[in-house]
C-alpha positions as CSV (number, residue, x, y, z in Angstrom):
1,X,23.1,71.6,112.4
2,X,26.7,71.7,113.0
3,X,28.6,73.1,116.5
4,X,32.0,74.1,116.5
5,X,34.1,73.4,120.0
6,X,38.1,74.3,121.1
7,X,39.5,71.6,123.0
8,X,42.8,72.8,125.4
9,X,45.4,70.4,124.4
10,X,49.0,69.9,126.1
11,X,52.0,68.0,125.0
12,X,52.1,68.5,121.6
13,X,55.5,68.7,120.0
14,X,56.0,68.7,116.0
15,X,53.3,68.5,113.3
16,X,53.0,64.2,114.0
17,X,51.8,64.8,117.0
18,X,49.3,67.1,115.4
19,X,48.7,64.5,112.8
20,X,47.8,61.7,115.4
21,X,46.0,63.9,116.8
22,X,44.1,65.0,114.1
23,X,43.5,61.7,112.5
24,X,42.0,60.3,116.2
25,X,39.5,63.4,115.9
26,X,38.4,62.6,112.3
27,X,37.7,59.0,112.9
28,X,34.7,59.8,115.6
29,X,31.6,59.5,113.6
30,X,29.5,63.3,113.4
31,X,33.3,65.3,113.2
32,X,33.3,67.0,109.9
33,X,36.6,69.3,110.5
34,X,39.6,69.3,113.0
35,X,42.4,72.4,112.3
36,X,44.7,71.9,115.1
37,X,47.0,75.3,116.0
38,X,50.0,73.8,117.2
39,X,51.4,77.1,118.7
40,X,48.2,77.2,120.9
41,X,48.2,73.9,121.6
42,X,44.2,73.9,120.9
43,X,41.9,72.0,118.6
44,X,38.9,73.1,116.8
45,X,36.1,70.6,116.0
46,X,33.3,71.0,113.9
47,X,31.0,68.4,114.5
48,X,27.3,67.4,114.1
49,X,25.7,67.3,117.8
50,X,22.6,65.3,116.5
51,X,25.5,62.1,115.6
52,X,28.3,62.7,118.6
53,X,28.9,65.2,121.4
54,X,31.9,66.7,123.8
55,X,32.1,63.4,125.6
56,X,33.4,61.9,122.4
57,X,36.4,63.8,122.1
């Protein structure tokens, strides 16, 4: 089973901050995907629920 989830994000600036970003995201254990709209300043994570949850990110 895999959940998808839009985390808000503020302060990003230029595509390394989206890359830190993105690369903290992948790391957590049950995160399959991370696309991160800089213009929106929003992330979207598709993760398994049954390995990590929303307190994770």
């Amino acid at each position: 089973m895999v959940e998808d989830i839009k985390i808000k994000l503020g302060g990003l600036h230029c595509g390394n901050c989206v890359m830190k970003v993105q690369n903290k995201l992948r790391k957590i254990s049950g995160v399959n995907n991370v696309v991160i709209n800089l213009a929106k300043e929003e992330a979207n994570v598709e993760y398994d629920p049954n390995i990590t949850g929303f307190n994770a990110f």
